[in-house]
C-alpha positions as CSV (number, residue, x, y, z in Angstrom):
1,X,-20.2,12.2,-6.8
2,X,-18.5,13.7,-4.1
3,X,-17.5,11.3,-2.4
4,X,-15.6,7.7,-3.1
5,X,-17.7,4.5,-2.7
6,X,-14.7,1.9,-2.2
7,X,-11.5,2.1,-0.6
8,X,-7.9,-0.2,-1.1
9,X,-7.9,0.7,2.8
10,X,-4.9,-2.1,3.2
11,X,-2.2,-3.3,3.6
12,X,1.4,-1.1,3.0
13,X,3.6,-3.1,1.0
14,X,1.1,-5.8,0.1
15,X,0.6,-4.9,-3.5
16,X,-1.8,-2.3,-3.4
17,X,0.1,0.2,-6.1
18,X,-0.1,-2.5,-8.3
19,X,-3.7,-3.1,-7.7
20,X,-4.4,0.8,-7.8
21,X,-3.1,1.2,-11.1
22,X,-4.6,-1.8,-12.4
23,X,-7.5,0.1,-11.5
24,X,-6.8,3.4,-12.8
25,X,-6.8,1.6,-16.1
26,X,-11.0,0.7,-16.1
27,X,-12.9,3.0,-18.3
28,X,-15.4,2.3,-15.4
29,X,-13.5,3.5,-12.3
30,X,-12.1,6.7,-11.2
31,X,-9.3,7.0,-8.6
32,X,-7.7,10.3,-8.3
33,X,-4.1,10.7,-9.7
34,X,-3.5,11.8,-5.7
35,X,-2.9,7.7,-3.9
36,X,-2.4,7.9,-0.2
37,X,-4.3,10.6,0.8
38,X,-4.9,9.1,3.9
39,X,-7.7,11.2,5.0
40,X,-9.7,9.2,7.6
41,X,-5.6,8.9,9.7
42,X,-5.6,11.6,13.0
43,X,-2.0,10.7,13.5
44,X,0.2,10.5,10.5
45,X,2.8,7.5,10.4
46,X,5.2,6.4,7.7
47,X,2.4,5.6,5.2
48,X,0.8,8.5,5.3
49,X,4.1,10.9,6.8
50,X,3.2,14.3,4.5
51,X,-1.2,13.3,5.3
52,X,-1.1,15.2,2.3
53,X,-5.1,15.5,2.5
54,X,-6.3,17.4,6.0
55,X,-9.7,19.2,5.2
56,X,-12.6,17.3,4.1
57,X,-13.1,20.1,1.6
58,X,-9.8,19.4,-0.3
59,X,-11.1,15.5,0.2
60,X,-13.8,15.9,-1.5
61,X,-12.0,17.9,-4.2
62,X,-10.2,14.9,-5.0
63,X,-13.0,13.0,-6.5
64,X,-14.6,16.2,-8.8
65,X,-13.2,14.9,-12.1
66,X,-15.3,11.8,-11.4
67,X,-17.6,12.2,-14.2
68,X,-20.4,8.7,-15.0
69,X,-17.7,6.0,-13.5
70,X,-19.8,3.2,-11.4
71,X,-16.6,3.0,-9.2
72,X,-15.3,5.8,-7.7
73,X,-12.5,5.3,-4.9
74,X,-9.2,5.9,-3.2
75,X,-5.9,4.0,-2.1
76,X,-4.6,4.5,1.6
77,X,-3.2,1.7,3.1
78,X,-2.5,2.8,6.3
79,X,-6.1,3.0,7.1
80,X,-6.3,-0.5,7.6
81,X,-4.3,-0.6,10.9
82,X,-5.5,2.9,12.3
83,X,-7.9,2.7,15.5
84,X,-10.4,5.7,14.0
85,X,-10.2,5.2,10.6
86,X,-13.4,2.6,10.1
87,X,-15.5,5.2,12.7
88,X,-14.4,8.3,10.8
89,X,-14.7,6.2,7.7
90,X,-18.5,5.4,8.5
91,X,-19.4,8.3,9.2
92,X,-18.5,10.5,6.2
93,X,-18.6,7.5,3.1
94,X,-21.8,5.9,5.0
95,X,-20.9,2.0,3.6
96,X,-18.3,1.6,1.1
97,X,-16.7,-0.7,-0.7
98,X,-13.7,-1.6,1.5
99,X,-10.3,-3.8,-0.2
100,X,-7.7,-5.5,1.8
101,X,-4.6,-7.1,0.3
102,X,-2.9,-9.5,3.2
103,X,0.6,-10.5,2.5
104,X,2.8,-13.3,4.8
105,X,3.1,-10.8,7.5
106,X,6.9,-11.7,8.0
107,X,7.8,-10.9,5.0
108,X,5.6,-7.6,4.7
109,X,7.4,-6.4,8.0
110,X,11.0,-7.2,6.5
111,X,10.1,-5.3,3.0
112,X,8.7,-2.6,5.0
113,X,11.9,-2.3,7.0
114,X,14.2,-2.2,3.7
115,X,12.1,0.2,2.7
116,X,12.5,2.7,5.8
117,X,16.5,2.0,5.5
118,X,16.0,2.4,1.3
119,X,14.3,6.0,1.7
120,X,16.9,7.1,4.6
121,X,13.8,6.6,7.0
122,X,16.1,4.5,9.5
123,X,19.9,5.2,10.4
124,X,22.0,2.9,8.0
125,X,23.3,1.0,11.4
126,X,19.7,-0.1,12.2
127,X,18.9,-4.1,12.2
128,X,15.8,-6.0,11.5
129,X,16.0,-7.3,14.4
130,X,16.4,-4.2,16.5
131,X,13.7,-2.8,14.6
132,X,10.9,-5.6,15.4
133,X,12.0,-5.8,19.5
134,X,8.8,-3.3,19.7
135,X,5.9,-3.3,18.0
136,X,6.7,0.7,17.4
137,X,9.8,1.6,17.0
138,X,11.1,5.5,16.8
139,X,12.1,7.1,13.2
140,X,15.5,8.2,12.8
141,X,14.6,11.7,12.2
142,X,10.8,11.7,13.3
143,X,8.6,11.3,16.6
144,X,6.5,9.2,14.8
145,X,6.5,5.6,14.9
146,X,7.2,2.5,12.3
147,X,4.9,-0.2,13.7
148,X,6.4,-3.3,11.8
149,X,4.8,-5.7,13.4
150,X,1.9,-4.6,14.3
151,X,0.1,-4.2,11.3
152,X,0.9,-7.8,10.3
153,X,-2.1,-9.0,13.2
154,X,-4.6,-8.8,10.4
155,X,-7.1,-10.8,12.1
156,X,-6.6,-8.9,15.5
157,X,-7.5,-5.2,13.5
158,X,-10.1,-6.9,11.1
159,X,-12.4,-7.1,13.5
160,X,-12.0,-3.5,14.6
161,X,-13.7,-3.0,10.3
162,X,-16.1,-5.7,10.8
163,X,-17.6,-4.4,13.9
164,X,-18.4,-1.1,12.1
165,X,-19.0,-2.3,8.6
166,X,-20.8,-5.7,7.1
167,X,-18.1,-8.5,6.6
168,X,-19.7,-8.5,2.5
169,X,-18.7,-4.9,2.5
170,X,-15.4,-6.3,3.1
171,X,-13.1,-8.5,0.3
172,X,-10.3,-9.8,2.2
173,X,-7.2,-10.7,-1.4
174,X,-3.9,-12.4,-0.8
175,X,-0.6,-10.9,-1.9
176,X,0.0,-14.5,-3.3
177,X,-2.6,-14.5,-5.6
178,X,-1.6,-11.4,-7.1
179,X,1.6,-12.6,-7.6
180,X,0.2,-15.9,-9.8
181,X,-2.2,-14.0,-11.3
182,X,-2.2,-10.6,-11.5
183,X,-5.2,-10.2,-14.2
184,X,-7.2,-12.3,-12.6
185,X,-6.6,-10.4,-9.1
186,X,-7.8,-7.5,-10.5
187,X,-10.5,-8.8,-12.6
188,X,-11.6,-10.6,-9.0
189,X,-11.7,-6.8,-7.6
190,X,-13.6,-5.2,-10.9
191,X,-16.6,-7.7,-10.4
192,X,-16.5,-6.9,-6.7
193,X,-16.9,-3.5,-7.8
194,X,-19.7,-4.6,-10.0
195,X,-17.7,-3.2,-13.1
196,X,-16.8,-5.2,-16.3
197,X,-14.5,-8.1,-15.2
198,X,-13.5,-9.1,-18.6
199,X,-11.3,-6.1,-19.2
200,X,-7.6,-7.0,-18.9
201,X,-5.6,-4.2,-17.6
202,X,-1.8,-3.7,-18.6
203,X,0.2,-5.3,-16.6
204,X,4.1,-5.9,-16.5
205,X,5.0,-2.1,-15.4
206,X,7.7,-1.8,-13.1
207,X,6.7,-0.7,-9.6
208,X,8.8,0.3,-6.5
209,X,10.7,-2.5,-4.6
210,X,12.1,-2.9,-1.1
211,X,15.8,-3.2,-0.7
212,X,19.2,-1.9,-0.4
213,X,20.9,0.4,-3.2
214,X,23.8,-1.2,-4.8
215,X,25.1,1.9,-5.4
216,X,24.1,5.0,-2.9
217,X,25.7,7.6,-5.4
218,X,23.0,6.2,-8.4
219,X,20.0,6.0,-5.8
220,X,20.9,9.8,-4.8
221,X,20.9,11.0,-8.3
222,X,17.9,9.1,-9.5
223,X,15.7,10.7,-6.4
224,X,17.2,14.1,-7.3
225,X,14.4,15.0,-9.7
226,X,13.7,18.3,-8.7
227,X,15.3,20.6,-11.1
228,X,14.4,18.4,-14.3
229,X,10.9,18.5,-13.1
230,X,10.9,22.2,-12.5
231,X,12.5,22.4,-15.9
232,X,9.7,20.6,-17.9
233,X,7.2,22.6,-16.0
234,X,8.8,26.0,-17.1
235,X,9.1,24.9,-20.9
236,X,6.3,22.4,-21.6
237,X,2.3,22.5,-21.8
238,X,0.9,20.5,-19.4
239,X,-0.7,17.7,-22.0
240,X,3.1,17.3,-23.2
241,X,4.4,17.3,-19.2
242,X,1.9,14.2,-18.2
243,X,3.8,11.7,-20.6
244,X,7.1,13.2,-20.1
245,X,6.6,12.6,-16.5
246,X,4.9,8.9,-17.0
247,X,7.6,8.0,-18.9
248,X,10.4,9.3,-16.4
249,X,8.8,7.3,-13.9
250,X,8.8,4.2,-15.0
251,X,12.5,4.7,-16.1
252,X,13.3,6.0,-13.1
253,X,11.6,3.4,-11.1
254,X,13.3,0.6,-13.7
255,X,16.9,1.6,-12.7
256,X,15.9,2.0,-8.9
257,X,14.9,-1.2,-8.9
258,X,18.2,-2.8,-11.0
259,X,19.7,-0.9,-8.6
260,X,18.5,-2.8,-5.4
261,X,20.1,-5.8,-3.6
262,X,17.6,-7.8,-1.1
263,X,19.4,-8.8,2.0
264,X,18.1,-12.4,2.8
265,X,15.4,-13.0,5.6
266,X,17.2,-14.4,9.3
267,X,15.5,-17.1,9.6
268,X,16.2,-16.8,13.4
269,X,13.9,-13.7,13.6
270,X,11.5,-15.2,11.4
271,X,11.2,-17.8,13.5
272,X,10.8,-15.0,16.5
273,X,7.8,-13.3,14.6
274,X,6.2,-17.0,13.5
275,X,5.9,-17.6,17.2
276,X,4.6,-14.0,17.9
277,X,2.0,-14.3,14.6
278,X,0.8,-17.8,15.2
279,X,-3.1,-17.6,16.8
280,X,-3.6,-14.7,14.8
281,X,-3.2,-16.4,11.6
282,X,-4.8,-19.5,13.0
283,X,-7.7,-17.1,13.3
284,X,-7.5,-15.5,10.1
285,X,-7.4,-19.0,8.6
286,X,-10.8,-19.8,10.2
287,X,-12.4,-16.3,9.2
288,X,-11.0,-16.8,5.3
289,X,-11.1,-20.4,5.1
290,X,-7.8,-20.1,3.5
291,X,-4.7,-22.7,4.4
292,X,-2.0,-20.1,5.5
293,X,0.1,-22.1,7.2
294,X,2.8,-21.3,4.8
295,X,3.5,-18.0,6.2
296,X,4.7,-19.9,9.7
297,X,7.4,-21.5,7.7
298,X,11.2,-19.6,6.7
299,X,11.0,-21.9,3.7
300,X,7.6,-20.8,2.0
């Protein structure tokens, strides 16, 4: 196959590592080891800042190793909020498969904000609320922009997919389910994918969080992989190097993570971007039939 038939095209910091690996784990679906290749994006924003894939040749390389999986697909989140991606999307895939994860859109622009300030992606001075007075805001050290709030109007850019694509080619998850049940999240998304839905994946592995270091001197020396890695390449085969470098990950992303405080949520600007969210959820409410009326409240 050379080329994927389902996407995760959605959303950034909604769950959809979690969901990718939980994928990555089917003896029925290939993903490449590559996430975020972010193809089908013209212009590159924080999600997909390196667009680390830019020739449809080197796309298609991706998904070679596929071998007799039913399920062959990619993770880009930042597809979901592009303006070409579903055009340029149609016309190379044809009708995939297409995932979205939708987290309380508040809270997904706050964690996506700790995480610009986390990864030095916004001056330490910057504010939450400085940062969500536009719906773009400039990058420290970057012409491109951070839009916070703007990807949050899920209902506003879903129907930029479902003008393109049939609303069954389309599962629409919740960040809150995932969080109650993460098997049966994913098990929901293997029978979407019309694999075996009754095989549990692993769960429990520590993934990336959004939030202030503790301590900048241990976050600087826990991203400072580069000579150990260049190390283990040097002196170890490559079958040997894959666990090494599992392993190191997870530590590595177990002490970022003890290493992380959360600044609390103002409710003041929550409040702001309730008032600012409100008819779109309404609407998204009506298209899901889900009650989300939790997300307009600082206490949910």
């Amino acid at each position: 196959m050379n080329y994927p038939n389902f996407l995760i095209a959605g959303v950034p910091k909604s769950g959809t590592t979690t969901l990718w690996k939980n994928l990555c784990q089917h003896p029925n679906i290939f993903l490449p080891s590559l996430k975020e290749p972010h193809f089908f994006v013209t212009v590159p924003d924080d999600w997909a800042r390196a667009k680390p894939v830019d020739t449809i040749d080197v796309y298609r390389s991706l998904f070679e190793p596929a071998t007799s999986e039913a399920a062959v697909g990619e993770a880009s989140p930042g597809y979901f909020s592009s303006q070409e991606a579903p055009t340029r999307i149609r016309k190379v895939l044809g009708v995939p498969q297409i995932i979205f994860v939708f987290r309380n859109p508040i809270e997904r622009a706050f964690s996506h904000f700790l995480f610009s300030l986390q990864n030095g992606l916004e001056p330490g001075s910057a504010t939450f609320r400085s940062a969500i007075q536009n719906d773009t805001v400039q990058l420290a050290n970057s012409v491109r922009h951070r839009p916070y709030v703007n990807i949050g109007y899920y209902y506003d850019h879903l129907q930029r997919w479902t003008s393109i694509f049939d609303r069954k080619a389309i599962k629409i998850m919740f960040f809150d389910d995932l969080n109650d049940d993460e098997v049966a999240f994913t098990q929901s998304v293997y029978d979407f994918l019309g694999v075996d839905d009754s095989f549990v994946p692993e769960t429990g592995v520590a993934h990336a969080k959004s939030g202030l270091p503790k301590s900048r001197r241990l976050h600087s020396l826990v991203n400072s992989t580069g000579p150990l890695r260049r190390t283990l390449k040097a002196w170890c085969p490559e079958w040997l190097l894959q666990e090494i470098r599992g392993a190191l990950t997870s530590a590595r992303t177990t002490v970022k993570n003890w290493n992380l405080k959360k600044p609390a949520l103002p409710e003041k600007q929550y409040r702001k971007l309730a008032d600012r969210y409100q008819s779109d959820i309404y609407q998204l409410e009506k298209e899901t039939g889900r009650d989300l009326s939790h997300w307009l409240s600082p206490t949910s």
